[in-house]
C-alpha positions in Angstrom: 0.0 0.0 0.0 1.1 3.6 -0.8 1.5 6.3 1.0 -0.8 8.6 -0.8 -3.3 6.1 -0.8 -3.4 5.2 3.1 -3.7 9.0 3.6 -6.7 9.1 1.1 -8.0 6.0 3.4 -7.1 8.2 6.6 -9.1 11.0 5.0 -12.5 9.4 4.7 -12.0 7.2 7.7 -12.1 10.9 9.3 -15.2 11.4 7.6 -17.0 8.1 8.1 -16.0 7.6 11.8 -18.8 11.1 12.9 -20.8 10.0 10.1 -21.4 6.9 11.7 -21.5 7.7 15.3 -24.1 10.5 14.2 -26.0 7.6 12.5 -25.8 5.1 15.3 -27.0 8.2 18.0 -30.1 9.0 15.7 -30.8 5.4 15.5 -30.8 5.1 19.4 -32.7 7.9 19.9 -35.7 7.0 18.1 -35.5 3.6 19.2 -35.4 4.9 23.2 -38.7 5.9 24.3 -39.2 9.5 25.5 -35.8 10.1 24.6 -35.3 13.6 22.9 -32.0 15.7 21.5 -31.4 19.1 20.9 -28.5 21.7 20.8 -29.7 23.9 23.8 -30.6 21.3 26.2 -28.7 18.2 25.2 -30.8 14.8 25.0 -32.8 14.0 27.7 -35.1 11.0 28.5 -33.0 8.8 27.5 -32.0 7.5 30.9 -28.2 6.6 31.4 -27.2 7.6 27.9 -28.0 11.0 27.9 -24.4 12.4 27.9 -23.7 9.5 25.0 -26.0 10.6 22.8 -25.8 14.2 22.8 -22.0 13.6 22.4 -23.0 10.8 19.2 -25.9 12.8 17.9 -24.2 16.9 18.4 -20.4 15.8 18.3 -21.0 13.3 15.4 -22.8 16.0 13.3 -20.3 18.7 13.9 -17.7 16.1 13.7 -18.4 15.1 10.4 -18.8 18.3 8.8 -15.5 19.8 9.6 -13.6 16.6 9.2 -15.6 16.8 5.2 -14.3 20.5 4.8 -11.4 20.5 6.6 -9.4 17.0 6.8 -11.2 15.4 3.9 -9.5 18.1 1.2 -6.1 18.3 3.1 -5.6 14.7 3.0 -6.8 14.7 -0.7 -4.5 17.3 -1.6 -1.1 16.1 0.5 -2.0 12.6 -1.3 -2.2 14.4 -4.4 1.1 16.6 -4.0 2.9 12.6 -2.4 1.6 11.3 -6.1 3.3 14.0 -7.7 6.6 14.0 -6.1 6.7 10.3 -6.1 6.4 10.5 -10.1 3.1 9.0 -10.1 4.7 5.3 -9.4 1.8 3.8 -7.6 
């Protein structure tokens, strides 16, 4: 394996990692009875997990999107310039 391609795979690892967690978080909370989220107040009837899912369901969104407009194009374009230098090789 390359090196520009395991920085590609790190890139939209970065991505998919919030994405899920957001996923799995949403999943839970309409599968928990009572159990609500929102940005002011966290999630709350959702008995132990409350914490957990506002941290899944909040963090997990925001996660994802700066990780798709931040890390997601940096690793793109350092695995682009490593292609380059490396004379295209791979």
């Amino acid at each position: 394996m390359s090196a520009p391609s395991t920085i590609v795979k790190l890139g939209v690892g970065a991505v998919a990692v919030p994405v899920v967690g957001f996923l799995v978080g949403l999943l839970l909370q309409f599968v928990i009875p009572g159990c609500k989220c929102d940005e002011g107040a966290g999630c709350s009837g959702c008995g132990p997990l409350n914490d957990t899912l506002a941290l899944l369901v909040l963090g997990g969104f925001v996660g994802a999107l700066l990780a798709a407009f931040v890390v997601l194009p940096a690793a793109l374009l350092l695995a682009g310039i490593l292609q380059l230098i490396s004379g295209g090789k791979d």
